[in-house]
C-alpha positions as CSV (number, residue, x, y, z in Angstrom):
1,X,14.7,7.7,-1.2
2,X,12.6,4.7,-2.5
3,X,9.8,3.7,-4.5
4,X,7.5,1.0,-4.6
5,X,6.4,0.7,-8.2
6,X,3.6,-1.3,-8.9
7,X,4.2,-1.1,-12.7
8,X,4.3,-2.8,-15.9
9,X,7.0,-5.4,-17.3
10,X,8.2,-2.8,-19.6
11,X,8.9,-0.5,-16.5
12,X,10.7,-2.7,-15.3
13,X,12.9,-2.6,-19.1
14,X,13.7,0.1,-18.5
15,X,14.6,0.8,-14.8
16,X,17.4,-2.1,-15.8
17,X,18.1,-0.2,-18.7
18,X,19.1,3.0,-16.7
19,X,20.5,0.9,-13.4
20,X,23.1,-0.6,-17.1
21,X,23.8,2.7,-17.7
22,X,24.2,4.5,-14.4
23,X,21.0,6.6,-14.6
24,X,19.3,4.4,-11.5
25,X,18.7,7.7,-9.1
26,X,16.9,6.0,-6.3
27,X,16.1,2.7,-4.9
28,X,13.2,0.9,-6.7
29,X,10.9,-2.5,-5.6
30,X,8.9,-3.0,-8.4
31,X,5.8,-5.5,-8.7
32,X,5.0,-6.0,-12.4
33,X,1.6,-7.3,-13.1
34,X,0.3,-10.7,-12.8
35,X,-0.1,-11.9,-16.4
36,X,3.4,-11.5,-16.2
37,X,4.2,-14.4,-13.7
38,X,6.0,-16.7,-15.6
39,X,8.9,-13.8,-16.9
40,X,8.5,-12.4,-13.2
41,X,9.8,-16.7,-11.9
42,X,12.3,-16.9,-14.9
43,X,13.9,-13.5,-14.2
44,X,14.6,-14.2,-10.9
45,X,15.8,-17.7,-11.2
46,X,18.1,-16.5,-13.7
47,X,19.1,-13.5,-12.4
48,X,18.3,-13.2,-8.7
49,X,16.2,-10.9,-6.9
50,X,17.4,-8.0,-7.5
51,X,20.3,-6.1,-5.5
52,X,20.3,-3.1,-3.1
53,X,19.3,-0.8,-6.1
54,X,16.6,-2.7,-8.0
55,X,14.9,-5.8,-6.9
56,X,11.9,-7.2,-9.4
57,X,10.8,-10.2,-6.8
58,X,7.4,-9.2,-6.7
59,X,4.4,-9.7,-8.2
60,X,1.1,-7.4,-8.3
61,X,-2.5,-8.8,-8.7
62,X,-6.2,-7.2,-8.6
63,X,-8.9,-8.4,-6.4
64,X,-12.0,-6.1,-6.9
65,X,-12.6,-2.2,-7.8
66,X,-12.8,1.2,-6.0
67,X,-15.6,2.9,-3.3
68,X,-16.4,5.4,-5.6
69,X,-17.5,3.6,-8.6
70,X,-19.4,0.9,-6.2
71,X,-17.2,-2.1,-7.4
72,X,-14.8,-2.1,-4.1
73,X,-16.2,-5.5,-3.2
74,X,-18.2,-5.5,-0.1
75,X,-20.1,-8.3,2.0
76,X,-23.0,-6.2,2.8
77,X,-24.9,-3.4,-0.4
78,X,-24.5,-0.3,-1.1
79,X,-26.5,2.5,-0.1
80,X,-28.5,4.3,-2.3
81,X,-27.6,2.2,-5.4
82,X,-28.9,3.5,-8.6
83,X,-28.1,0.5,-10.7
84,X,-30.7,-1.9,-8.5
85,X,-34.2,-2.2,-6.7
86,X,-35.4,-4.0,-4.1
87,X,-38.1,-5.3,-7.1
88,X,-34.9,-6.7,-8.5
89,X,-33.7,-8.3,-5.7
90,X,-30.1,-7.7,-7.6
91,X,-28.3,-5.2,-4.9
92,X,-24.6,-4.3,-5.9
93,X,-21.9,-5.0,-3.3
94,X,-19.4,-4.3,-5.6
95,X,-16.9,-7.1,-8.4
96,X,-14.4,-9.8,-8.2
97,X,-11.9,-8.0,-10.4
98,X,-10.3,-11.5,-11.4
99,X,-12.0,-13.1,-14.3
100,X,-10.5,-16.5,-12.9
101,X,-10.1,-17.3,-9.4
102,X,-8.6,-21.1,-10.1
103,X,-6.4,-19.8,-12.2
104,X,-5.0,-16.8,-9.9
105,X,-4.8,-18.9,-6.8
106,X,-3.0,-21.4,-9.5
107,X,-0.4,-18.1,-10.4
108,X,-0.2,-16.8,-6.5
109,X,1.2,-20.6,-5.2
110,X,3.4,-20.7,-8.6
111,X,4.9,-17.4,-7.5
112,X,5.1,-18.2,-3.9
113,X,7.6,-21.3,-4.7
114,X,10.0,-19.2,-6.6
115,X,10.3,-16.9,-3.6
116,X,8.1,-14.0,-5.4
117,X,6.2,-11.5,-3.0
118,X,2.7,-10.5,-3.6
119,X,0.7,-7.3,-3.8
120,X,-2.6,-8.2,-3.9
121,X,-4.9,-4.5,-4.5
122,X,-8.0,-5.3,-2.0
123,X,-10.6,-2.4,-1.1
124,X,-14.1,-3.8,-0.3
125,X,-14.1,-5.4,3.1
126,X,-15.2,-9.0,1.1
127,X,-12.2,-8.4,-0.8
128,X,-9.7,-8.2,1.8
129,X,-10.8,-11.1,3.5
130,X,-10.9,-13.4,0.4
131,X,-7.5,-12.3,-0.5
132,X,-6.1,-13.2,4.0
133,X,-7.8,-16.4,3.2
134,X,-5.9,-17.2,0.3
135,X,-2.4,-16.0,2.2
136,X,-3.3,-18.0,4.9
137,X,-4.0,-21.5,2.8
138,X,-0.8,-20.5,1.2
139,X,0.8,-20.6,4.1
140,X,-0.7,-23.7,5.1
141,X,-0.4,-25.8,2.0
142,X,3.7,-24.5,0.9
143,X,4.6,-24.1,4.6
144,X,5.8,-21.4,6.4
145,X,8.6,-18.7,5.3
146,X,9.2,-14.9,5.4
147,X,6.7,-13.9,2.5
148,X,5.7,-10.4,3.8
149,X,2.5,-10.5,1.9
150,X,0.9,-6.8,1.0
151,X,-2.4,-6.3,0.6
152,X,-2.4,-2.9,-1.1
153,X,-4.9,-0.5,0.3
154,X,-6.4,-2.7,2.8
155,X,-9.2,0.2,2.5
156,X,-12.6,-1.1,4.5
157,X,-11.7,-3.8,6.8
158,X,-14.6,-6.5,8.5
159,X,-13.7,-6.7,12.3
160,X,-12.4,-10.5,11.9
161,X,-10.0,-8.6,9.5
162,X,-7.8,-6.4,11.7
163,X,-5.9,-8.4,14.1
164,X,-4.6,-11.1,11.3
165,X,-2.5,-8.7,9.6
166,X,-0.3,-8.9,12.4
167,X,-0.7,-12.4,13.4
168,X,-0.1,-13.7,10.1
169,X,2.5,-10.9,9.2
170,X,0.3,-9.8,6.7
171,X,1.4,-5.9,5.3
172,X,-1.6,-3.1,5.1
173,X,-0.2,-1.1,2.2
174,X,-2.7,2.0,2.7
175,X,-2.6,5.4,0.9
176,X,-3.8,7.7,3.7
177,X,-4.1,11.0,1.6
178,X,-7.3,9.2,0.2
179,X,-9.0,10.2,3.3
180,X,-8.9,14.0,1.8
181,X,-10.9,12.8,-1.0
182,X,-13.3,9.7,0.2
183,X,-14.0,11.2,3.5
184,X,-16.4,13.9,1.9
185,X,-18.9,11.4,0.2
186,X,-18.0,7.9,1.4
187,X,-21.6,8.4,3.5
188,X,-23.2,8.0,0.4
189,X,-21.9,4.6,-0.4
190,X,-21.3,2.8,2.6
191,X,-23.0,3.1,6.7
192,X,-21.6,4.0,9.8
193,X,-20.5,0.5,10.5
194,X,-17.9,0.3,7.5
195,X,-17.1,3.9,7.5
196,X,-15.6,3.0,11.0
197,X,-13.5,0.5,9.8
198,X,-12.4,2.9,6.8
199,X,-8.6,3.6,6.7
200,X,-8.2,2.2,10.3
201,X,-4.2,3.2,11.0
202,X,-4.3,3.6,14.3
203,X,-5.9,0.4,14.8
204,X,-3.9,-1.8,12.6
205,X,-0.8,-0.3,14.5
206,X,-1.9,-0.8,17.9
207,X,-2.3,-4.5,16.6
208,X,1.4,-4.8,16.0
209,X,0.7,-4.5,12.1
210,X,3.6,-3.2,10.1
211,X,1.4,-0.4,8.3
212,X,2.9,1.3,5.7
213,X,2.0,3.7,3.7
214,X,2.4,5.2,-0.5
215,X,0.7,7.6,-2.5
216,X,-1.3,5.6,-5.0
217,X,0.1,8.1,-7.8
218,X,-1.0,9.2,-10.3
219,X,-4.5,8.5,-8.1
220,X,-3.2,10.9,-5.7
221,X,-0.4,13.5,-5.5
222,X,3.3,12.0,-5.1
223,X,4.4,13.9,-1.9
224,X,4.7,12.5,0.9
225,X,4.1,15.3,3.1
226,X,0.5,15.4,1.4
227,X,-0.2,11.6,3.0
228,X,1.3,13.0,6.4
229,X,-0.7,15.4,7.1
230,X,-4.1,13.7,5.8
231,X,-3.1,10.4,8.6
232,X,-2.3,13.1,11.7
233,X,-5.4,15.3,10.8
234,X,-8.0,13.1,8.8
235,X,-9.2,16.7,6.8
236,X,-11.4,15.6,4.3
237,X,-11.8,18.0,1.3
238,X,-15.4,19.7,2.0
239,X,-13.8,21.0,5.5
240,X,-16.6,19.7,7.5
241,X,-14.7,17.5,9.3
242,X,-12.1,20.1,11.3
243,X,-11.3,17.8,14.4
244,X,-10.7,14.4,11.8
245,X,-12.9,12.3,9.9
246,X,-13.4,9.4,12.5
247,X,-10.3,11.2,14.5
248,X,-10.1,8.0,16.6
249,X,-7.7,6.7,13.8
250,X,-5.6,9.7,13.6
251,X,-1.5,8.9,14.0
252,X,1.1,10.9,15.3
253,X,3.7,12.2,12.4
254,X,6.2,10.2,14.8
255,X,4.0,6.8,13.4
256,X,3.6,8.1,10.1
257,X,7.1,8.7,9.2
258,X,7.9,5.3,10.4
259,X,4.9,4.1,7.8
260,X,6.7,6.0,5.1
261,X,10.3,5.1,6.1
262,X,11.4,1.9,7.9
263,X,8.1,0.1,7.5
264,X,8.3,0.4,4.1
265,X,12.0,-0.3,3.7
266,X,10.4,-3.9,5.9
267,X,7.9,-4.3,3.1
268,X,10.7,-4.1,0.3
269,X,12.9,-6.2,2.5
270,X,15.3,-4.0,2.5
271,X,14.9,-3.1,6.4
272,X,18.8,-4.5,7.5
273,X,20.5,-1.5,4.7
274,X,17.9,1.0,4.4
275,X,15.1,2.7,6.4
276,X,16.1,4.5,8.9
277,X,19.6,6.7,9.9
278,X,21.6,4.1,11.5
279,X,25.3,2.9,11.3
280,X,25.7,0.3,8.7
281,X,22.9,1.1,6.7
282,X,23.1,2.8,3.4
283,X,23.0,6.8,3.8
284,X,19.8,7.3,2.8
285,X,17.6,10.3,3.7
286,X,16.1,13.6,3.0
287,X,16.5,17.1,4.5
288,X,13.1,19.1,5.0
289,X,12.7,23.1,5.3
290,X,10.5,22.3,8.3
291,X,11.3,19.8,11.5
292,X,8.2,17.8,10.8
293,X,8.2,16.3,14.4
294,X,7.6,19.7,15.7
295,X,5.9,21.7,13.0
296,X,1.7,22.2,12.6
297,X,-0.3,20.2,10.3
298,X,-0.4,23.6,8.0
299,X,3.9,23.7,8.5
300,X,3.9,19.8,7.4
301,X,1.7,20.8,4.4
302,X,4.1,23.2,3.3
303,X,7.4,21.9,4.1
304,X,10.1,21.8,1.1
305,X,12.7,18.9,0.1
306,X,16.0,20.8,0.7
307,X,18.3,17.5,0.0
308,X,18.3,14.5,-1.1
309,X,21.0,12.2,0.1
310,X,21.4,8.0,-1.7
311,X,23.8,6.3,-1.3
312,X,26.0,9.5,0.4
313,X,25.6,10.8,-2.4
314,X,23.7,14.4,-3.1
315,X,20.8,14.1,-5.7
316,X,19.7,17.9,-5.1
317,X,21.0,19.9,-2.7
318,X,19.1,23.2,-2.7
């Protein structure tokens, strides 16, 4: 009953266009992009964070590319790399998306002083640890508050990696139904030793990380139930993987839910009205065909949205 939208200034327009005119169906967090910054700090100092229905105190940035294309940044090369030769000596381990670092660590402590949260996109195992750095020398140099940094995808993590998103109360905003998809040819990008530290859920939650989890639309389908069942089974598209694709990391639907409920509601701090069924908090929830916390992976797959409840109010009702 809420999205994370990490969208465009004009998005934003007009979700406060249709909040003015009543037409605000669902509770949004949005994160406009970067280049943005300075009407992202003026909005809010002159109009707040937002309110229960629509906050804009956040802030999206870009710190490399994707697995597939071979421009996730990595610290190690790729395998089998068409676009270099060991003659060359010019191996590809992927881009730094930003074409100024000075300048975004310049815009990320900016941001940070007017209370805006960041949503930094890091895949490549390089990436995400340039990008915990950076939090962490935030941290040290503006001092210490409730930021609840995202790093969204958090895809291929280096060892060093894992346990800081919990000790530093970093957020691994992961898409798990990419596991579907990647899991059939990641072999052919990356070895053994990353693809084990690919999409590590059970991990980061058994380190006390609050994982949380989205759908990376229009990347990959909108429903929820698809990212569900891909974290409890780890399928992968090509079927050769029937017991999970590294199954170590495989999550109960219990822990999944929680990633797609009050983890989330935590990473839109929005955790003390939203979240989870609770007196106090807003009524907020969803009514499925199926009892996920009982059904198959196939049953979780197919299960229907019967009703939609915001606010106490019905949305659909079918």
């Amino acid at each position: 009953t809420q999205i994370h939208d990490m969208g465009t200034w004009e998005s934003l327009e007009t979700y406060k266009r249709n909040y003015k005119n009543g037409n605000l169906k669902i509770r949004i967090k949005i994160y406009p992009w970067y280049t943005n910054w300075k009407k992202i700090i003026r909005n809010v100092q002159n109009n707040g964070p937002g309110d229960e229905w629509l906050r804009w105190d956040g802030i999206k940035g870009m710190m490399d590319g994707s697995l597939g294309s071979r421009t996730a940044w990595m610290h190690k090369p790729y395998l089998n790399d068409p676009f270099s030769s060991e003659k060359e000596e010019l191996p590809t381990v992927g881009i730094i998306t930003l074409k100024d670092t000075t300048e975004f660590k310049h815009i990320l402590r900016e941001t940070d002083k007017a209370n805006i949260q960041h949503a930094v996109h890091a895949i490549g195992d390089r990436a995400n640890d340039w990008i915990l750095d950076e939090f962490a020398s935030i941290k040290e140099e503006l001092g210490q508050k409730d930021r609840r940094c995202r790093i969204e995808h958090a895809q291929h993590l280096s060892k060093s990696a894992v346990p800081r998103f919990a000790a530093e109360n970093i957020i691994p905003s992961m898409q798990p139904y990419h596991i579907f998809d990647d899991g059939s040819w990641a072999h052919k990008r990356i070895e053994h030793d990353r693809l084990s530290r690919t999409y590590v859920f059970k991990t980061l939650i058994e380190s006390g990380a609050n994982l949380t989890f989205g759908s990376d639309w229009t990347v990959a389908p909108f429903n929820p139930v698809t990212g569900i069942y891909a974290a409890t089974t780890r399928h992968t598209r090509d079927g050769k993987n029937p017991s999970g694709w590294y199954p170590n990391e495989k999550i109960s639907v219990e822990d999944a839910l929680r990633s797609y409920t009050i983890n989330n509601a935590y990473a839109a701090f929005w955790e003390k009205t939203t979240g989870s069924i609770v007196a106090g908090k807003h009524a907020d929830f969803v009514v499925h065909s199926t009892n996920l916390l009982t059904a198959t992976p196939e049953q979780v797959l197919e299960s229907k949205v019967m009703r939609t409840v915001v606010g106490g109010k019905d949305y659909l009702f079918d």
